[in-house]
C-alpha positions as CSV (number, residue, x, y, z in Angstrom):
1,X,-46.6,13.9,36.0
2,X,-43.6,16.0,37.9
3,X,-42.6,19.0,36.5
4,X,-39.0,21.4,37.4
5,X,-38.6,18.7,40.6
6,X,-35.3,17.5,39.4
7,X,-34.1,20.8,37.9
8,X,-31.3,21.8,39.4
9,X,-31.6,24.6,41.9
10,X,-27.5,26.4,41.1
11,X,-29.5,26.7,37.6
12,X,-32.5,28.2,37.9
13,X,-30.4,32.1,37.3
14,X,-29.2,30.5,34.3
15,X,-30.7,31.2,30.9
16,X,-32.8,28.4,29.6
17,X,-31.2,25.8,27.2
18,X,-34.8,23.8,26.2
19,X,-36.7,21.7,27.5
20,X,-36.9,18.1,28.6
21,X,-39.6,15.6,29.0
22,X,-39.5,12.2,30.4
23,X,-41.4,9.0,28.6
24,X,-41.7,5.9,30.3
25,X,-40.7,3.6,27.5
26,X,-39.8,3.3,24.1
27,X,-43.3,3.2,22.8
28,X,-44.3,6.3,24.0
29,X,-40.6,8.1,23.3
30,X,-41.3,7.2,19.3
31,X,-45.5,8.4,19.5
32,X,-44.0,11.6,20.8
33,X,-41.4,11.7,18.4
34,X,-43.8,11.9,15.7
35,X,-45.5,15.0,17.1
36,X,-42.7,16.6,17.8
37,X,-41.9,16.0,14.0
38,X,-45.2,16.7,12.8
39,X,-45.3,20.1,15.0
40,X,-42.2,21.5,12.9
41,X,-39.4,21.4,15.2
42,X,-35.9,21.1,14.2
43,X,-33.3,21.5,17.3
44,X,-34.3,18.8,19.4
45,X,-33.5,15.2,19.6
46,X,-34.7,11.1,21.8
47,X,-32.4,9.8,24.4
48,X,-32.7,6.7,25.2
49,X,-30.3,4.1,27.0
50,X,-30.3,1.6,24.2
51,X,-31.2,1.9,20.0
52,X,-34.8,2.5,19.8
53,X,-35.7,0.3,16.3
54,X,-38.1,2.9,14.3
55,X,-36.7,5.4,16.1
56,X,-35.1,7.5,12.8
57,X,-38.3,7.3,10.7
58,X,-40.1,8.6,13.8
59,X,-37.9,11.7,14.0
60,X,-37.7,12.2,10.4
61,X,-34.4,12.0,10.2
62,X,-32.9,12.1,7.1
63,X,-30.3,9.6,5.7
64,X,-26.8,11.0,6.6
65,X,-24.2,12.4,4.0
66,X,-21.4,10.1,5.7
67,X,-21.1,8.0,3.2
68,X,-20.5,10.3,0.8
69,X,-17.7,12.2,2.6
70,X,-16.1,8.3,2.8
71,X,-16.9,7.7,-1.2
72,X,-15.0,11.3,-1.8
73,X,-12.1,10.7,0.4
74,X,-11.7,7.1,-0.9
75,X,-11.5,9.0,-4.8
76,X,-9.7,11.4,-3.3
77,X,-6.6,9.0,-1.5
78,X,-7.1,6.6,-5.0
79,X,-6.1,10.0,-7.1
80,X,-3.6,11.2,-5.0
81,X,-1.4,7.5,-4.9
82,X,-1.9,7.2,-8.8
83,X,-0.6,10.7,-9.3
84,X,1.8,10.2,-7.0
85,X,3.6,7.4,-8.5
86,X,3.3,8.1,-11.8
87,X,4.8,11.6,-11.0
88,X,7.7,9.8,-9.4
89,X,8.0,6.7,-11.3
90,X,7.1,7.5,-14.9
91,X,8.1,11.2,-14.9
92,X,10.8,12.3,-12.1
93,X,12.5,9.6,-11.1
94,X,11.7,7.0,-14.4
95,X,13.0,3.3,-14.2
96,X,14.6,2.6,-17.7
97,X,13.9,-1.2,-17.7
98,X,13.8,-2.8,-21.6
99,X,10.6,-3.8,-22.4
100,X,8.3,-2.3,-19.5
101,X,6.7,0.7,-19.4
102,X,7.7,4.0,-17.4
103,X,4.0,3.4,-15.7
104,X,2.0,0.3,-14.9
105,X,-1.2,-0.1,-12.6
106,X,0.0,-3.5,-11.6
107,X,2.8,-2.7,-9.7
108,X,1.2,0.7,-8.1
109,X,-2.3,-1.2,-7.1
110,X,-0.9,-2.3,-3.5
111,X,-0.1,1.8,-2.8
112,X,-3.7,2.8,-4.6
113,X,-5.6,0.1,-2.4
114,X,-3.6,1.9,1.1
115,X,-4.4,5.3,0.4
116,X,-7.7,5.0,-0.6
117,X,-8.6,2.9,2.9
118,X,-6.2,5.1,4.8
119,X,-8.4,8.4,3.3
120,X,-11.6,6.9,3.6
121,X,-10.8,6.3,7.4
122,X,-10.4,9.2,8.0
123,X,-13.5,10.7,6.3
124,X,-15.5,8.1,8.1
125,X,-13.6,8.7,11.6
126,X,-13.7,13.0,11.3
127,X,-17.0,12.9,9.4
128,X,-18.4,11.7,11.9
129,X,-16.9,14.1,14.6
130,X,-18.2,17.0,12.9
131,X,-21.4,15.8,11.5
132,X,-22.0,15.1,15.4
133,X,-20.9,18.5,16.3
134,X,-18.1,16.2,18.7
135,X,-15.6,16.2,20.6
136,X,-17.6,18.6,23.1
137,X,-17.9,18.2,26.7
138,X,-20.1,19.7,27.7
139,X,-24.0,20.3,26.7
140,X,-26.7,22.2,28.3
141,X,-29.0,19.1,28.9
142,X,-26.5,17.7,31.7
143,X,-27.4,20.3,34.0
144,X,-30.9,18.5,34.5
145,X,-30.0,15.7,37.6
146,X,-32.8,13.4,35.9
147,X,-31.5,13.3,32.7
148,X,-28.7,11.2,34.5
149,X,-31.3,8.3,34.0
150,X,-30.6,7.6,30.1
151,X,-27.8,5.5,31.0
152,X,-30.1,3.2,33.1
153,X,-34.2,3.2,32.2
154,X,-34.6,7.0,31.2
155,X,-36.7,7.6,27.7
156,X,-36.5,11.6,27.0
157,X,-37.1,14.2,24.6
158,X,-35.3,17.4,24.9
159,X,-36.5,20.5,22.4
160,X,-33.4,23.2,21.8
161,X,-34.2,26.9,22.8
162,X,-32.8,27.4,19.5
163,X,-34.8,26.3,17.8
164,X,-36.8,28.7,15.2
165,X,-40.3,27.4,16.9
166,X,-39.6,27.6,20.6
167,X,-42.0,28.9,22.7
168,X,-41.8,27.6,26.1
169,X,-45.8,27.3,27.1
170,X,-46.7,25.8,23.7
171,X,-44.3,23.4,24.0
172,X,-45.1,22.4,28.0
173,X,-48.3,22.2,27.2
174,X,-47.5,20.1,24.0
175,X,-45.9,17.6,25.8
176,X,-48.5,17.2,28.7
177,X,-50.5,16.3,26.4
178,X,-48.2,13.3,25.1
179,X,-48.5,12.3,29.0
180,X,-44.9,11.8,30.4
181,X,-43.8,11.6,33.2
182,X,-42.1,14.6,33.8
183,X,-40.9,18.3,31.4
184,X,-38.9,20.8,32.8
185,X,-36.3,23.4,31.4
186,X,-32.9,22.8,31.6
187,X,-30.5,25.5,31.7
188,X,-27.2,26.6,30.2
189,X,-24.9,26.6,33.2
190,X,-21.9,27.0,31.7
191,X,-22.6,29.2,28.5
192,X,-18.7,28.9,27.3
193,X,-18.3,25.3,27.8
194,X,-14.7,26.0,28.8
195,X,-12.9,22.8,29.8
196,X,-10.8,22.6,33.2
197,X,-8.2,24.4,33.8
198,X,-6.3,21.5,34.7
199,X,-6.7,20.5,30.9
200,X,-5.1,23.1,29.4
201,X,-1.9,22.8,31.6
202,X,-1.6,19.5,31.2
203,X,-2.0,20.2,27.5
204,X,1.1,22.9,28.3
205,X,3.1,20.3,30.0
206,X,2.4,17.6,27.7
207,X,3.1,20.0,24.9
208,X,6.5,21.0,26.3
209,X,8.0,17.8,26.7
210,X,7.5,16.9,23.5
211,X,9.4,19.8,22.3
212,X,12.3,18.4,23.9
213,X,13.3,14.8,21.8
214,X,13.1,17.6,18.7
215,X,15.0,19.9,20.3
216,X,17.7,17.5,21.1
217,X,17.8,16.4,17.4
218,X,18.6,19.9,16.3
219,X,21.1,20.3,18.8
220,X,23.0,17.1,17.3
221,X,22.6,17.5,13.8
222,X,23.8,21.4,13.9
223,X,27.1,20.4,16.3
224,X,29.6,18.2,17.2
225,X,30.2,15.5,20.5
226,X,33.2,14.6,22.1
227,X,31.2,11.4,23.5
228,X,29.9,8.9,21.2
229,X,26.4,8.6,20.8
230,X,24.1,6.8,22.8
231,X,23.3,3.1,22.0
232,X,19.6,2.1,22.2
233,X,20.5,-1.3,20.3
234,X,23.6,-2.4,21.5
235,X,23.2,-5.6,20.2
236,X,22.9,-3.9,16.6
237,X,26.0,-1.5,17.4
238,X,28.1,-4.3,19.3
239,X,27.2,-7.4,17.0
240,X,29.6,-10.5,18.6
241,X,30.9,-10.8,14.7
242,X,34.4,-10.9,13.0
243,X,35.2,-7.5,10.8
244,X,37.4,-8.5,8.0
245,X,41.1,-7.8,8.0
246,X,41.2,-8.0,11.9
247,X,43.4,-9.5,14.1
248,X,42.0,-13.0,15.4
249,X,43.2,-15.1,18.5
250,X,41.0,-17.4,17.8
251,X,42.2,-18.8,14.8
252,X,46.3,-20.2,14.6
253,X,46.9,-18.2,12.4
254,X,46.1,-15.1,13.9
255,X,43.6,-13.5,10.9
256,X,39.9,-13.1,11.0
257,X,39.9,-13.7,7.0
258,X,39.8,-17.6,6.1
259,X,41.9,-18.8,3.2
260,X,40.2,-21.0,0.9
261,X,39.8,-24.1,1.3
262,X,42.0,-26.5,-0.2
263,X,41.0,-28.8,-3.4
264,X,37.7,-25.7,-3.8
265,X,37.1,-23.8,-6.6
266,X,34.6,-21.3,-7.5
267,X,31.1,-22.6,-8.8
268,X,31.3,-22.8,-12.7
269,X,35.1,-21.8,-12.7
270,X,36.8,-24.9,-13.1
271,X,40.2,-24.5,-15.6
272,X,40.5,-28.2,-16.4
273,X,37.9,-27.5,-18.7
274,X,37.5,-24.0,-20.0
275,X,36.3,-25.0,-23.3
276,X,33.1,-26.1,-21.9
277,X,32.2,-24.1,-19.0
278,X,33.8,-21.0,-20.2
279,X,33.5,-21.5,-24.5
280,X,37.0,-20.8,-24.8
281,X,40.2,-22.4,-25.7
282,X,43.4,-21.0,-25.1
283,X,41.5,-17.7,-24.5
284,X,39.9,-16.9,-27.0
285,X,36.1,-18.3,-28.3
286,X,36.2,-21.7,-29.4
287,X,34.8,-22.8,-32.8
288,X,33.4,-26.1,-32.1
289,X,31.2,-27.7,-29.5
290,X,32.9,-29.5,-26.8
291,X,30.3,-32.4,-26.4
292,X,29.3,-34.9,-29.7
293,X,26.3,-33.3,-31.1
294,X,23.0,-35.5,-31.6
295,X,19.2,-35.3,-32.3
296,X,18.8,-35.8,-28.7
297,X,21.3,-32.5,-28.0
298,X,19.3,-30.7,-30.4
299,X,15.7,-31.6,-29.3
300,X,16.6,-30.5,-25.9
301,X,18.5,-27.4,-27.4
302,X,14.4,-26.8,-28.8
303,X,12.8,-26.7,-25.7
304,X,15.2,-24.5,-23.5
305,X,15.0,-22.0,-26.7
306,X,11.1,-22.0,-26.7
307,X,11.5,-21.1,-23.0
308,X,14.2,-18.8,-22.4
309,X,14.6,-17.4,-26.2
310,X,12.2,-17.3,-27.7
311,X,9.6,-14.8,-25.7
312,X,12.0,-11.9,-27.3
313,X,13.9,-13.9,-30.3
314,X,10.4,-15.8,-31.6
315,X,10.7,-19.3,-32.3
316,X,12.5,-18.5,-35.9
317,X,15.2,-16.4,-34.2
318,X,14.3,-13.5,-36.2
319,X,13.8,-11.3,-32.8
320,X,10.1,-10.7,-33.6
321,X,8.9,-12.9,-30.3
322,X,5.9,-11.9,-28.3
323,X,8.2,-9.4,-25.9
324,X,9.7,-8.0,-29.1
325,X,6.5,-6.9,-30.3
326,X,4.4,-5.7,-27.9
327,X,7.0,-2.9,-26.6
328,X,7.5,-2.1,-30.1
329,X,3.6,-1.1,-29.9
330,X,4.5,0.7,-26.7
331,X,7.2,2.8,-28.9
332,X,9.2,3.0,-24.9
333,X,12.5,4.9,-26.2
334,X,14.3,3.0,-23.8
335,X,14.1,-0.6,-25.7
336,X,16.6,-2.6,-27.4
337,X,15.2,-4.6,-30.1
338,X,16.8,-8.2,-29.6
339,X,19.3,-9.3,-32.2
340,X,18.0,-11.6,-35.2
341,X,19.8,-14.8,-34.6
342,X,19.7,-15.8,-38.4
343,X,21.5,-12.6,-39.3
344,X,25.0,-13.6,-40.9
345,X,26.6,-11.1,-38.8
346,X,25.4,-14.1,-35.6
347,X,26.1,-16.9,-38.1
348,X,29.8,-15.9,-38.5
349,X,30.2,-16.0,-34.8
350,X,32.3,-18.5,-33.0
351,X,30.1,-20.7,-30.9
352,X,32.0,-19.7,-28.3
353,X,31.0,-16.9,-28.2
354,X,27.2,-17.2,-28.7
355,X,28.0,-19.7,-25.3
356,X,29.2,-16.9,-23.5
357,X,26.4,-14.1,-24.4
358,X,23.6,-16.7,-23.2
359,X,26.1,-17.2,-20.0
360,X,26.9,-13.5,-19.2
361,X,24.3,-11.7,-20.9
362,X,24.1,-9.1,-23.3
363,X,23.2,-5.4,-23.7
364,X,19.6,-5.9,-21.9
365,X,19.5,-9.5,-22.2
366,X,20.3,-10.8,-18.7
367,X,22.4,-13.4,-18.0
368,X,21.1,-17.5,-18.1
369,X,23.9,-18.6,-16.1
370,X,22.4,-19.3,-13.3
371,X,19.0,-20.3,-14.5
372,X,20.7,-22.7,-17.6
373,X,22.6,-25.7,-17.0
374,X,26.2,-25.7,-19.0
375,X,24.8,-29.1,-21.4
376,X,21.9,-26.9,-21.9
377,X,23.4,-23.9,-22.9
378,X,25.5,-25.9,-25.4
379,X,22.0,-27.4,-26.4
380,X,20.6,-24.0,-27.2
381,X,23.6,-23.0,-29.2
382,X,23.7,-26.1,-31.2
383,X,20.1,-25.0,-32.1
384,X,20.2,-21.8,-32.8
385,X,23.5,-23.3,-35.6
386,X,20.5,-25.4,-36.8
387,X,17.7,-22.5,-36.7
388,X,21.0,-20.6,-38.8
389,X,21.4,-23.7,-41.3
390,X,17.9,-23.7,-41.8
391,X,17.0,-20.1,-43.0
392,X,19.7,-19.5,-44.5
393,X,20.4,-23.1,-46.1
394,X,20.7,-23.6,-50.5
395,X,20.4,-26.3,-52.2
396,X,23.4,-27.8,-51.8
397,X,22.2,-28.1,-48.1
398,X,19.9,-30.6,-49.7
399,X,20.5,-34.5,-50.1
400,X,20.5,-35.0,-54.2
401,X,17.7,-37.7,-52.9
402,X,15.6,-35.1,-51.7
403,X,15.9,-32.2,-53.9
404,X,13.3,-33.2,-56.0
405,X,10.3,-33.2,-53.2
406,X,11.0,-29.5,-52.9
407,X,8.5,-26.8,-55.1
């Protein structure tokens, strides 16, 4: 056993930081361990150039209360993005959109999931920082020139002079009796721990220059420039594009703007036949359909109303569908209950008219233009005049043949 031959001689004036004892393996670094446990000790710790298995049990270290801090942040980031947007969606800044609520968790899950794993990294990553007592560079226990073996094939055991049991001789001798291969003090050569100076002013230099892009920020937004600004994207400032109502050599005529196109019309806006893209005639709504009606008309009339009507009308046309009623439950202020299609007030309209609501839209009812072909829009019309006839038919709706299978 060698004992103080490795201490290092600048050192010896210093005051003593602990003590450090040399094992030659990971067997005997974890049967010391134990002692060192079972003896009382607190401030001390095993070094080792790899992860000793057993190694924890052997210390009698206790579990860590990392992932705790992580479980709090993560609650923490999840309470912070709900509040968040419900304070800006359903309170502040509300959307008023018929039928939804001012606050769903759907929609707000994606923000929720973020902040929760952004929070939670960053209880993990600074937990474990300060649980660690880090960043510091410098400890005591580097002043020993053999300690510089842990990288490489040193085992050791270094016991704190901080601690509440240190006595020097009962702890020497302690270890000689584990048998290592060498103790020795180590001492605090540096009792500050100051870094460099050359840290600290590169920290200054680093710290100056990037006062400068903010300084320049303030100095443009609180004045005025006789230059133009500087272009870090020119190809997003100088796009090679026309601007409308230029001047063109390109083009014969000498204008960027293109006329249209001869024998082209808008979609959907043809005028040879207003009556049945537009459900007018001679402006104003037209009365009658402008295609033969027939079973086959009104069967397909049936299925684009179950899909595109009924979810708020309901399959009677009454306006009780499935949308209707669930944001009745919701009592939102900010719905529109959907009009009863039976009503006579909708019966009396032209079916022009009833055309050009599905078309265009109406109130919060968006518009089906581009979703519903023009035949099928004249199909759902013609149904909803049969969904009409039906609820609100008498009996002299009723064939004289078939009167009598009524009850």
């Amino acid at each position: 056993m060698q004992a103080s031959a490795n201490a290092d001689p600048k050192g010896e004036s210093a005051p003593v930081a602990g003590i450090l004892a040399e094992f030659d393996g990971p067997g005997a670094l974890k049967k010391a361990a134990v002692q060192i446990r079972d003896a009382g000790f607190t401030r001390w710790d095993c070094y080792s150039p790899f992860p000793v298995h057993g190694i924890d049990p052997a210390m009698g270290v206790r579990p860590t209360i990392l992932p705790w801090i992580i479980l709090g942040m993560g609650l923490t980031g999840l309470t912070i993005a709900t509040a968040l947007q419900w304070w800006t969606n359903g309170v502040d800044y509300p959307f008023l959109i018929s039928g939804k609520p001012l606050f769903g968790l759907p929609a707000n899950i994606p923000i929720m999931f973020e902040l929760t794993i952004l929070l939670s990294a960053f209880g993990a990553f600074f937990g474990a920082l300060i649980l660690n007592d880090l960043p510091k560079f410098y400890r005591p226990i580097f002043s020993s020139k053999r300690f510089k073996k842990v990288t490489d094939n040193g085992f050791f055991i270094g016991i704190e002079a901080s601690d509440p049991h240190y006595d020097s001789k009962k702890i020497q001798s302690l270890f000689r009796q584990m048998g290592p291969l060498s103790v020795e003090e180590f001492h605090d050569t540096d009792p500050q721990g100051a870094l460099p100076k050359a840290f600290f002013r590169v920290g200054i230099i680093l710290f100056l220059l990037g006062l400068i892009p903010l300084a320049l920020a303030l100095k443009s937004r609180h004045s005025t420039s006789s230059s133009p600004r500087w272009h870090f994207w020119r190809d997003m400032d100088f796009q090679p594009v026309a601007k409308a109502q230029r001047a063109s050599a390109f083009f014969p005529d000498g204008r960027v703007i293109r006329p249209q196109v001869e024998g082209t019309f808008a979609r959907e806006q043809a005028d040879d036949n207003p009556h049945l893209n537009q459900g007018r005639v001679n402006g104003k709504f037209a009365t009658t359909f402008p295609m033969k009606l027939s079973m086959e008309m009104l069967e397909r009339g049936k299925d684009r109303f179950d899909t595109y009507c009924a979810p708020c009308h309901g399959k009677d046309g009454r306006g009780q569908g499935l949308v209707a009623k669930r944001a009745s439950t919701l009592g939102e202020g900010t719905w529109v209950p959907p009009s009863n299609l039976v009503d006579p007030r909708i019966e009396k309209m032209p079916v022009g008219e009833i055309y050009q609501a599905i078309r265009y839209g109406v109130r919060n009812m968006p518009k089906y233009g581009p979703q519903i072909k023009v035949e099928d829009r004249w199909a759902i019309v013609a149904y909803i005049r049969a969904l009409q006839r039906s609820q609100n038919g008498t009996i002299k709706d009723v064939p004289e043949a078939d009167r009598g299978k009524l009850k």
